[in-house]
C-alpha positions in Angstrom: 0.0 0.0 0.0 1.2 3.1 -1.0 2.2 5.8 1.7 0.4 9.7 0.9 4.2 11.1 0.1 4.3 8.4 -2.5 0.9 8.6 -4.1 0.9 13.0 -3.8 4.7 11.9 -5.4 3.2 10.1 -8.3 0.7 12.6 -9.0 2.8 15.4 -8.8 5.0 13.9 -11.8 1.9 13.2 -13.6 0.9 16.9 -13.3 4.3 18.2 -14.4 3.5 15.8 -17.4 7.7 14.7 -17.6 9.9 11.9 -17.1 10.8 12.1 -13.0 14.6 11.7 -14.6 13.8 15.9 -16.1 12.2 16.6 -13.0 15.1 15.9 -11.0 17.2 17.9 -13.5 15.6 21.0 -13.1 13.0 21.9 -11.1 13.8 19.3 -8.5 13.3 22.6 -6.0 9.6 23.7 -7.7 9.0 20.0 -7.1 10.1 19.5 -3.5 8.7 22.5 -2.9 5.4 21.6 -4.0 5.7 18.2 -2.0 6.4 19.8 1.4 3.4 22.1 0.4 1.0 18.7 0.3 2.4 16.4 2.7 2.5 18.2 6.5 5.2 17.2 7.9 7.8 17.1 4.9 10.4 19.5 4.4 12.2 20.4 1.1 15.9 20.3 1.8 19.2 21.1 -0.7 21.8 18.7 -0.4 24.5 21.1 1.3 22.3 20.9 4.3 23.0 17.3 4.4 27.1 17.4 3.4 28.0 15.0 5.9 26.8 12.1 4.6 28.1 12.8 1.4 31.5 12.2 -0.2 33.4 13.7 -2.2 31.9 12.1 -5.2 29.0 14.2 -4.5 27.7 17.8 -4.8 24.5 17.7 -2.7 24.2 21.4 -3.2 22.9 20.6 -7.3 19.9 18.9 -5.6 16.8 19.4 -3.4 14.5 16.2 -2.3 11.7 15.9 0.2 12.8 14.7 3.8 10.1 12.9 5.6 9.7 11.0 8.7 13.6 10.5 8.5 13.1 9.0 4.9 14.4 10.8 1.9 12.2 11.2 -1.2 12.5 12.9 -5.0 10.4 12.6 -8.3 12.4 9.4 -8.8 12.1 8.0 -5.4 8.8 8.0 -4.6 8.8 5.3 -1.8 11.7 7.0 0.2 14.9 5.9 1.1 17.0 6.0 4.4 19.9 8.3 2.8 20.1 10.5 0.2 23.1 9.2 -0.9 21.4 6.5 -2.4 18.4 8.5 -4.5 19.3 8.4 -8.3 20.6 11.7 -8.6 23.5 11.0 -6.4 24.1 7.4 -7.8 24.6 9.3 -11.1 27.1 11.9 -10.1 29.1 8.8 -8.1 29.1 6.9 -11.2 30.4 9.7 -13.1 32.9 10.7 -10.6 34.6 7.3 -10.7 34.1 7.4 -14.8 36.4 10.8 -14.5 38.6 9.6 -12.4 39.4 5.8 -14.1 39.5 8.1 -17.1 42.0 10.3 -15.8 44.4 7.9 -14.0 44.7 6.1 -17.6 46.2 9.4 -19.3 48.2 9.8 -16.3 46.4 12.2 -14.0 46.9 14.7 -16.9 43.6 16.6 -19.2 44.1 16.3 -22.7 44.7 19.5 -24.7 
């Protein structure tokens, strides 16, 4: 069964009428924001507020999700997870941190001209 943040989460990315992938790059804030608006109780948070649980692989400041009853939540993760390390967005930019960096020990630490 779902939870209210998950089903006023899935209409929500109905209403904006776009993948949650585009909502997440873009108006993740106007989305949050709109959540916390619904759902008493949730609070629309930017990353940076969170730092310390993130790594360096991460900038949490690019983001804002929903935090709610110690779960975190975004268009893409509309059942809530236990850190926000682990909601898509952030998987991403790990994944692409580590590309960089495998990338960039093969040339020698050194960027291309």
């Amino acid at each position: 069964m779902a939870t209210e943040i998950t089903e006023a989460i899935f209409d929500l990315v109905e209403t904006f009428g776009m993948h949650p992938y585009y909502i997440n790059d873009g108006e993740c804030e106007n989305f949050a924001d709109q959540i916390s608006d619904i759902i008493e109780g949730a609070e629309s948070r930017w990353g940076n507020i969170d730092e310390h649980l993130f790594s360096e692989k991460h900038y949490p400041q690019c983001h804002c999700y929903i935090v709610y009853r110690g779960r975190y939540y975004d268009a893409e993760e509309p059942f809530g997870i236990s850190n926000p390390t682990l909601l898509s967005f952030f998987v991403r930019q790990a994944d692409q941190w580590k590309e960089r960096n495998v990338h960039l020990n093969a040339i020698g630490g050194k960027i291309p001209v």
